[in-house]
N, C-alpha and C positions, 0 to 999 in steps of 0.2 A: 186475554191470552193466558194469565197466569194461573185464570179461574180452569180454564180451559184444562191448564197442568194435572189442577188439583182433582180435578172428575176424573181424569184417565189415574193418575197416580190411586185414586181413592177406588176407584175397578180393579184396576190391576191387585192392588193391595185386598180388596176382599175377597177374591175368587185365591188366590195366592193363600191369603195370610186365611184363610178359613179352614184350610187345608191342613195349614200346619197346625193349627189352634186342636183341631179334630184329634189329628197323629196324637198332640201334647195330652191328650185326654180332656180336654173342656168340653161342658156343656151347651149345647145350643144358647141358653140364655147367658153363659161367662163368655162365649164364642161374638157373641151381640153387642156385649159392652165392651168389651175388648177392641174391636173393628170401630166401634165410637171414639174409646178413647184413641185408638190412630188414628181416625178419620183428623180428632180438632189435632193431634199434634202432629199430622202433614200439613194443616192447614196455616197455623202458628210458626213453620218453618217455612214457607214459602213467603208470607207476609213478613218475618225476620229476614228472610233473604230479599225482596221487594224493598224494603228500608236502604237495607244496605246498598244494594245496587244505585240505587238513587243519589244515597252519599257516597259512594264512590265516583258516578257520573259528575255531581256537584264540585267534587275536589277537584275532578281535573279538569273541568273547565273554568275553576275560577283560579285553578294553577299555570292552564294556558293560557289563560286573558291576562294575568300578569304577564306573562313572557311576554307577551305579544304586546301589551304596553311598553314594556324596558326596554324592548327594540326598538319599538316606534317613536319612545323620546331620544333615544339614542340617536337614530335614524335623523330626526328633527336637527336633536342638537348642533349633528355633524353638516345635514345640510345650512344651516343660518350660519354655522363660525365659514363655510365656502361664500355664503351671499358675502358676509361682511368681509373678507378677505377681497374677493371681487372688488366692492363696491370702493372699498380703501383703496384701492390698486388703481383704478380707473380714474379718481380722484387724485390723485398723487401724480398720476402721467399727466393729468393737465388737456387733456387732447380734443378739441371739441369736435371733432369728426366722429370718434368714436361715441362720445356720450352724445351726439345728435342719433344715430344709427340707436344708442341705447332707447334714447326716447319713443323714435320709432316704433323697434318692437312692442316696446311696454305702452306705448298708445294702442297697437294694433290690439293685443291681449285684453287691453283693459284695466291693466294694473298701473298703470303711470301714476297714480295719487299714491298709493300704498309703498309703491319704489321709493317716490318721491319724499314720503314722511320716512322710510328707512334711510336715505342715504341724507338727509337731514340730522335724523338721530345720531348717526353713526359719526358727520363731517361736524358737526355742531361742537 
C-alpha cells in the first residue's frame, strides 16, 4: 500500500515538479537529477513515516494491555476478597442446609475440590 503511495506521489511530483523545474530555468539533464533526488527523498519520508506509524501502533497497544491488566487484577482481586467474605460468612453461620445446597452447586459445576481447598485455606 505504501509502495502504491509512493508511485502516485512520485507521478504526481514529476509531471508537476518538471514544470516548475522548466519555469525555474533548469536543464533537461538538472531537471533529471533533480526529479531523482525527490524521487529517493519521497521515498525516505514515507519509510520514516512507516517506522513511526508502527511505533506509534506499538505504544498503544502495549499502553492498553497494561490498562487492561490493572483492571483485570483489580477486577480478580475484588472478586476473591467477596469469595473469602462469603465463604467466612457461611462458616461463621454454622448452618448445614446451606453449606449442603453450597456443595450442590459446586458438585454440579465441577468445582467442589477447588471450593473445598479454598474454604480450607481460608477456615484452617
Amino acid at each position: 500500500m505504501a509502495w502504491l503511495l509512493v508511485i502516485v506521489g512520485v507521478c504526481c511530483m514529476t509531471i508537476s515538479c518538471t514544470a516548475i523545474y522548466k519555469t525555474l530555468g533548469m536543464t533537461p539533464e538538472q531537471t533529471s537529477e533533480q526529479l531523482i533526488k525527490d524521487s529517493a527523498a519521497v521515498a525516505a519520508a514515507v519509510d520514516a513515516g512507516r517506522v513511526l506509524f508502527w511505533q506509534i501502533v506499538s505504544s498503544v497497544l502495549g499502553g492498553g494491555g497494561t490498562i487492561l491488566c490493572g483492571l483485570l487484577a483489580k477486577w480478580l482481586g475484588m472478586s476473591n476478597k467477596m469469595l473469602a467474605a462469603v465463604i467466612t460468612g457461611v462458616e461463621a453461620a454454622g448452618q448445614a442446609e446451606t453449606k449442603a445446597a453450597i456443595m450442590q452447586v459446586a458438585l454440579a459445576t465441577g468445582i467442589e475440590p477447588k471450593l473445598d481447598a479454598r474454604v480450607q485455606a481460608l477456615t484452617a
